[in-house]
TORTOR-35131 format. One record per atom (N, C-alpha, C, O): residue in three letters; x negated, y negated, z. Coordinates in steps of 0.001 Angstrom, whole numbers, plus 524288, in hexadecimal, padded with zeros to 5 digits. Example, Ala and Ser with C-alpha at 12.3 -4.5 7.8 and 13.67 -1.06 7.14 Angstrom:
% TORTOR-35131
Ala7CC7A8163A81E78
Ala7CFF48119481E78
Ala7CC7080CE481E78
Ala7C86480CF782111
Ser7CDCE808CA81BA8
Ser7CA9A8042481BE4
Ser7CD9C7FFE281EBE
Ser7CB9F7FB8E81F67
//
This chain:
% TORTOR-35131
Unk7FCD1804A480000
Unk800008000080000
Unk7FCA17FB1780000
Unk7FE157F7477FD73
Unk7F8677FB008029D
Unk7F51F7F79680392
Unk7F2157F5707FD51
Unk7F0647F1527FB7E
Unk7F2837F9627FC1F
Unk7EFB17F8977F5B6
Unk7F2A47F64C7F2A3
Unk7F1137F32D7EF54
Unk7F7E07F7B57F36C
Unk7FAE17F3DF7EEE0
Unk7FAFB7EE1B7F0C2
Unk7FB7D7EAFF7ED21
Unk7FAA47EC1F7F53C
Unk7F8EF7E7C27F58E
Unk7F4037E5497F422
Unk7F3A27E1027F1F8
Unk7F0A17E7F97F55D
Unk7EB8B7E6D07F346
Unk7ECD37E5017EDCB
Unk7EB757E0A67EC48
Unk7F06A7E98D7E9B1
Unk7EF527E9397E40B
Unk7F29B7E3917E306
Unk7F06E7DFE97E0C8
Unk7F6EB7E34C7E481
Unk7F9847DF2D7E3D9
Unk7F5E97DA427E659
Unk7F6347D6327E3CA
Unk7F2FB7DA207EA6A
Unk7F07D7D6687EA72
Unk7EBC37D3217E7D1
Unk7EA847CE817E840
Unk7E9167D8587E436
Unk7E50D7D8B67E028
Unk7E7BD7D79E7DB42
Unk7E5517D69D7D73A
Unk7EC4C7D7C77DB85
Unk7EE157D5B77D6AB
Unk7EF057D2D67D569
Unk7EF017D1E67D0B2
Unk7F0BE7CEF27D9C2
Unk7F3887C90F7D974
Unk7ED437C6AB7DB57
Unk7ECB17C28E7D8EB
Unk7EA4B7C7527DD6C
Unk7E51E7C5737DE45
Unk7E2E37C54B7D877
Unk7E1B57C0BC7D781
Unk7E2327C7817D598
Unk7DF7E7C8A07CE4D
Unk7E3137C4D67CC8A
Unk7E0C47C1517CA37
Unk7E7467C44A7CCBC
Unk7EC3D7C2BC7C9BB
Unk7EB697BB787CB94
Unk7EAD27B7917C8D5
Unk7EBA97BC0D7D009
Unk7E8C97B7357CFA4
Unk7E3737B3387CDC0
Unk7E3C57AE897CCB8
Unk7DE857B6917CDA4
Unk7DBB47B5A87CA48
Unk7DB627B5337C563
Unk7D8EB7B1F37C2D6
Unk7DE937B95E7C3B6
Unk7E0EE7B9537BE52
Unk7E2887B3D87BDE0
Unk7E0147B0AA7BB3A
Unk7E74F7B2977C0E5
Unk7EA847AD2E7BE7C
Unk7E5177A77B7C0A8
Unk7E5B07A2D17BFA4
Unk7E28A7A8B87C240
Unk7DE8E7A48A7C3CD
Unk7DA997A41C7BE3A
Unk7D8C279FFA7BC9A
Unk7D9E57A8D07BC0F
Unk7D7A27A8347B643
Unk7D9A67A89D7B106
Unk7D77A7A8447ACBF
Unk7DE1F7A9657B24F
Unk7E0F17A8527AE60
Unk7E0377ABB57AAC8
Unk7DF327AADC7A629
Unk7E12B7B2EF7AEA3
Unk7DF837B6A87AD04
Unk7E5687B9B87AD55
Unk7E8887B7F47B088
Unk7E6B37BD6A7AAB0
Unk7EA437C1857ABD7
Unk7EB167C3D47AFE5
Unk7E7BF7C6EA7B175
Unk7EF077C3257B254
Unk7EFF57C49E7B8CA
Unk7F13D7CA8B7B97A
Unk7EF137CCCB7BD23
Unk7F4387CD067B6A2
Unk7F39C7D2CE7B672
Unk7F06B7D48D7B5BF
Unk7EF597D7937B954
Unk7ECBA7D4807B1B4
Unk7E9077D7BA7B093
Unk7E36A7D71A7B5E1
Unk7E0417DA867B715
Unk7E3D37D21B7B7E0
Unk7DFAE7D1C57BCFD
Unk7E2937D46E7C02D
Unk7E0D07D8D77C0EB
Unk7E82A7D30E7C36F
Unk7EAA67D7E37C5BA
Unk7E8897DA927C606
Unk7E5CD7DB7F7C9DF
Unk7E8F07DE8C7BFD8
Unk7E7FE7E4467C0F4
Unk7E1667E4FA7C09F
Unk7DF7E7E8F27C28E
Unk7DF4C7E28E7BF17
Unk7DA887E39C7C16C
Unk7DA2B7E5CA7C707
Unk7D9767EA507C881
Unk7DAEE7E0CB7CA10
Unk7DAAA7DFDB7CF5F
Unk7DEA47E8247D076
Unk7DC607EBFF7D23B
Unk7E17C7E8097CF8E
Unk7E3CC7EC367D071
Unk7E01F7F1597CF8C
Unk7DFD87F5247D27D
Unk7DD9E7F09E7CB34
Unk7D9277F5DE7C836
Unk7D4F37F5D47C9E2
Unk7D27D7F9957C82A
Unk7D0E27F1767CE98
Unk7CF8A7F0D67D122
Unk7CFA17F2F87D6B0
Unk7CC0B7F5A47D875
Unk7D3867F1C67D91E
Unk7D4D37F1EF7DD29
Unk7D58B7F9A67DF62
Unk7D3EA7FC2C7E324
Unk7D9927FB317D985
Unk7DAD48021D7D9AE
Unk7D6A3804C77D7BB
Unk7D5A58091E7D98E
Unk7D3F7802EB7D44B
Unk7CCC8805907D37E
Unk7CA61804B67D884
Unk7CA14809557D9D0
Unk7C8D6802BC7DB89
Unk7C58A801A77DEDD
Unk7C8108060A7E21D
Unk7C524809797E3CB
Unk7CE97806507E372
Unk7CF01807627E6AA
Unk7CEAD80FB57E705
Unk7CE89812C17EABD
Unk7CEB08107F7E0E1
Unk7CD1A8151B7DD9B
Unk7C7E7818B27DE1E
Unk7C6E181D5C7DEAA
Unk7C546814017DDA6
Unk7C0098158F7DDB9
Unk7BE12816497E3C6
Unk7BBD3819E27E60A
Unk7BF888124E7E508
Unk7BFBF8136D7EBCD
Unk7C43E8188E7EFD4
Unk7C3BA819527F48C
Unk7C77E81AC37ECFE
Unk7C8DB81F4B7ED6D
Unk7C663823B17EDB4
Unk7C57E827027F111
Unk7C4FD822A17E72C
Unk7C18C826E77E643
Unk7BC608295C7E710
Unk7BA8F82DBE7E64B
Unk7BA60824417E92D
Unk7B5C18254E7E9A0
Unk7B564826487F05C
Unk7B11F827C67F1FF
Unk7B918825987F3AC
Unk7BA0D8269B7F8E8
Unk7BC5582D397F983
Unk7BBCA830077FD62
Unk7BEBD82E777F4E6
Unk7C148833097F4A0
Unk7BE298377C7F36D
Unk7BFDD83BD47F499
Unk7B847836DD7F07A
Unk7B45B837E67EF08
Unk7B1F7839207F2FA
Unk7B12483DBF7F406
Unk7B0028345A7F6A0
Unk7AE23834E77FADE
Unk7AEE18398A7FE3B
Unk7ABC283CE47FFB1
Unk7B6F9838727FFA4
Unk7B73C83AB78045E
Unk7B7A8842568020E
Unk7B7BE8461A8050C
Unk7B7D48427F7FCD0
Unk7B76C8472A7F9BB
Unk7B1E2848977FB23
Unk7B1FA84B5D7FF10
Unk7ADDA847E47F9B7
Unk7A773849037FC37
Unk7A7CF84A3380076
Unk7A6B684EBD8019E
Unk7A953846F08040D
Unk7A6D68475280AE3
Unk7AC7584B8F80CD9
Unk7AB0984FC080EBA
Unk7B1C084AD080C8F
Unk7B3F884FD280CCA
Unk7B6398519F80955
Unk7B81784EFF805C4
Unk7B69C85843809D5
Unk7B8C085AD180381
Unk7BF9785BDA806E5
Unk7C2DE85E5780468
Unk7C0C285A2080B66
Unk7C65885A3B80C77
Unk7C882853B980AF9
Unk7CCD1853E9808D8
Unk7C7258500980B6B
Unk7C7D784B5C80CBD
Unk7CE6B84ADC808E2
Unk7D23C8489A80ABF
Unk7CE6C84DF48026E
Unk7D11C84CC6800D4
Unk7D82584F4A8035A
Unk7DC6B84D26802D4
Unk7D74A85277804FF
Unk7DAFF8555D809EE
Unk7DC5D850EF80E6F
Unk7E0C98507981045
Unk7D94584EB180F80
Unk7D91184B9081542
Unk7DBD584527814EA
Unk7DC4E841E081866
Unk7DDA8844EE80E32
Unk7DDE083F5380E34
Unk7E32C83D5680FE8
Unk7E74383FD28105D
Unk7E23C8385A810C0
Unk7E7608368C8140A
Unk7E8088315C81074
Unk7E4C482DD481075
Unk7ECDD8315680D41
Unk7ED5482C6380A6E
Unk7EF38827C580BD4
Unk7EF6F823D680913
Unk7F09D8284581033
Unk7F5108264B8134D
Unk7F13B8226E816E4
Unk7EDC9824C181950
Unk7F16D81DE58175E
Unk7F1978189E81B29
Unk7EB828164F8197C
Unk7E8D681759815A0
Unk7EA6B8129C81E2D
Unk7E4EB8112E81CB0
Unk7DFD7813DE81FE7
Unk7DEF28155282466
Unk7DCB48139C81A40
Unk7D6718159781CEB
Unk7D32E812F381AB1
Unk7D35B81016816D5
Unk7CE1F814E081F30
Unk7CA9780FBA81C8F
Unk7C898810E581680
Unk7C67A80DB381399
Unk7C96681476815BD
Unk7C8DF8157480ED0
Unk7CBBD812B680BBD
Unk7CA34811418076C
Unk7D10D8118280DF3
Unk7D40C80E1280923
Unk7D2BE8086580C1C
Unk7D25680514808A6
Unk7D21A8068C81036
Unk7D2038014F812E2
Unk7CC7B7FF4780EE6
Unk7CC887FB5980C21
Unk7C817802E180F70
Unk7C20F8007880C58
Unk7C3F7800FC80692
Unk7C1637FE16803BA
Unk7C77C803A080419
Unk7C888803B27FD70
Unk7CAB18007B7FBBD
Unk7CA6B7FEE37F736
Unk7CE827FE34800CF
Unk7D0A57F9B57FFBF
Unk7CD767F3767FF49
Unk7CDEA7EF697FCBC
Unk7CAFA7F51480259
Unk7C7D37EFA380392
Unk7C3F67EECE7FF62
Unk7C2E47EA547FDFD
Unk7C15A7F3B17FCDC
Unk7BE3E7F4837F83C
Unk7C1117F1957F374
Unk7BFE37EDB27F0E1
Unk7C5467F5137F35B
Unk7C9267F4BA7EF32
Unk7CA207EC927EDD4
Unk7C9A87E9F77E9D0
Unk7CBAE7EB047F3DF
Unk7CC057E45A7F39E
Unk7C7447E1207F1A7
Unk7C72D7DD1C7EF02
Unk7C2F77E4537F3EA
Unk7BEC17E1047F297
Unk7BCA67E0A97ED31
Unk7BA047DD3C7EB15
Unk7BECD7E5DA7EB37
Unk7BD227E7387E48D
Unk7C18C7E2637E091
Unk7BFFE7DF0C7DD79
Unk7C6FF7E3967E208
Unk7C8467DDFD7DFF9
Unk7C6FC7D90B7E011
Unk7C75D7D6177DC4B
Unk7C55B7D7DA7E47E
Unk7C5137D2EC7E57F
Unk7BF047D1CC7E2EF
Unk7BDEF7CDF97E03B
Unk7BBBC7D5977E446
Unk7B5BC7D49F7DF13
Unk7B7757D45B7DA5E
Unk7B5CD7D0807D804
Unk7BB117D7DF7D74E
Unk7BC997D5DC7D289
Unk7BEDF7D0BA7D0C2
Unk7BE857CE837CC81
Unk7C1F77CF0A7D64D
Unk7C4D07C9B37D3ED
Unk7C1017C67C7D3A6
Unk7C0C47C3197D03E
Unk7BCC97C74D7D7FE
Unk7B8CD7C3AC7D7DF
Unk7B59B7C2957D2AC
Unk7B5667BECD7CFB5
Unk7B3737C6EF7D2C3
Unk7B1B47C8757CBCD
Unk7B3F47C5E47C6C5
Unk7B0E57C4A27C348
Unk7BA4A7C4E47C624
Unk7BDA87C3C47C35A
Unk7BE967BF6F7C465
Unk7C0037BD3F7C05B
Unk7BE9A7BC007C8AA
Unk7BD8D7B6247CBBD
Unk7B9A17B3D27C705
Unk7BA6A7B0667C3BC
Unk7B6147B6667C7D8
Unk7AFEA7B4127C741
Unk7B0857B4937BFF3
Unk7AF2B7B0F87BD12
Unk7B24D7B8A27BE63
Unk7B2917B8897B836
Unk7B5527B5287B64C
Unk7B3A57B23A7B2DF
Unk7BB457B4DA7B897
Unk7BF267B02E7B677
Unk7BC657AAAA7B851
Unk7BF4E7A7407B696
Unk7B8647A8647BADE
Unk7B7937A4C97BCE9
Unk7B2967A3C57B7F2
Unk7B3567A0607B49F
Unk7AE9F7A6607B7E7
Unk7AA517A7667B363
Unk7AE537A5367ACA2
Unk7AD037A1D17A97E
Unk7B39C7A90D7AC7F
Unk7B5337A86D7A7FE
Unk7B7A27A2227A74E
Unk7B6AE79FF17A322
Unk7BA9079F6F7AB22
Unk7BC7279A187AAFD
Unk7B7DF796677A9B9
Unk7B8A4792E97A682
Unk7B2A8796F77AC40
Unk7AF3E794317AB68
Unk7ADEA795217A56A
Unk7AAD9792207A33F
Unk7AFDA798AC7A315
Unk7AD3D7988079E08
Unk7B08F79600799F9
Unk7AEEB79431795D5
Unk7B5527961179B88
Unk7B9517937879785
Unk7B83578DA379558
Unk7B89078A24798A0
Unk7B6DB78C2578FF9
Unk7B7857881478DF0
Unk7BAB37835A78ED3
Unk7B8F577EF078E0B
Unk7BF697844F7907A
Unk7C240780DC79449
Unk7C0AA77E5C797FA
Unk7C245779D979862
Unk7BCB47809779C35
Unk7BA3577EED7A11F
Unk7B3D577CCB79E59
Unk7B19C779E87A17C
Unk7B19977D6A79AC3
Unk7AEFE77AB779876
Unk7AE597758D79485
Unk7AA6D772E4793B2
Unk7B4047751079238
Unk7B51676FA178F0C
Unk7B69776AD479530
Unk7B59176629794A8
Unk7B8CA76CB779A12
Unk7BABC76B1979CEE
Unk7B4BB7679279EF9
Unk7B42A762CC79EF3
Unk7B17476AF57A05A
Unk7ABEE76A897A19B
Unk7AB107668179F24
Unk7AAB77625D7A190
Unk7AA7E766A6799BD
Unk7A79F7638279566
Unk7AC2D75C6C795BC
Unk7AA81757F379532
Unk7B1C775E24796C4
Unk7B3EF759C5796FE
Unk7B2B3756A179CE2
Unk7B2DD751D379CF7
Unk7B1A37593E7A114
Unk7AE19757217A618
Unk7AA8A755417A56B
Unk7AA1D7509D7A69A
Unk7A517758D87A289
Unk7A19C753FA7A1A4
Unk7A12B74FFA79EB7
Unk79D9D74CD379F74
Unk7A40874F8479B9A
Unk7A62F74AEB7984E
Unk7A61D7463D79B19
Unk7A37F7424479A65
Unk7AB09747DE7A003
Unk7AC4B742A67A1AF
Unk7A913742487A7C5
Unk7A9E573F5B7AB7F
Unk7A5657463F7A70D
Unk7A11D7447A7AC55
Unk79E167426E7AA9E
Unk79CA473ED17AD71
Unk79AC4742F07A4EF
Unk796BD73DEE7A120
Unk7996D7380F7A0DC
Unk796DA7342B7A206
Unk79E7B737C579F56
Unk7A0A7732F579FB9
Unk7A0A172F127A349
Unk7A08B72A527A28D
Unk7A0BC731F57A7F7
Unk7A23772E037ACCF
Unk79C3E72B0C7AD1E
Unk79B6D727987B05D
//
């Protein structure tokens, strides 16, 4: 249950960056979403791996039911892996505005009227 908040919150978090760059808000969404369920995949699996090595009952023993610190740290993994991507995606849409021709004639019409004065 906890996760679908997470996802809904990773979504409207992208979705807002999105509308800050004047980017497609679904398609960052679901990033943020393919992000968030990979991480949390790989971090399954590779815990499931684990507890497969160290015991050959473990898969008998599992309990899917409430919280452990296995899902509490996947979660927290899982947040921090979005939030490096938005960062990542911050820093690209910010790189890409600076490059637009628009923000450079603007430039050129500033120093114009900073030689004048």
């Amino acid at each position: 249950m906890l996760s679908i908040f997470i996802l809904i919150g990773a979504y409207r978090y992208y979705a807002r960056l999105a509308e800050k760059f004047g980017k497609v808000k679904w398609q960052l969404g679901l990033l943020a979403i393919g992000v968030y369920l990979g991480t949390q995949i790989v971090l399954g699996m590779s815990y499931g791996v684990y507890l497969a090595s160290t015991d050959p009952n473990a898969a008998n023993n599992m309990n899917y039911t409430g919280f452990s610190a296995a899902n509490l740290v996947g979660w927290l993994i899982s947040l921090l892996a979005v939030w490096g991507v938005y960062l990542l995606l911050e820093q690209k849409y910010s790189k890409e505005n600076l490059k637009k021709p628009s923000i450079e004639i603007q430039k050129i019409g500033e120093a114009s009227e900073d030689s004048q004065k």
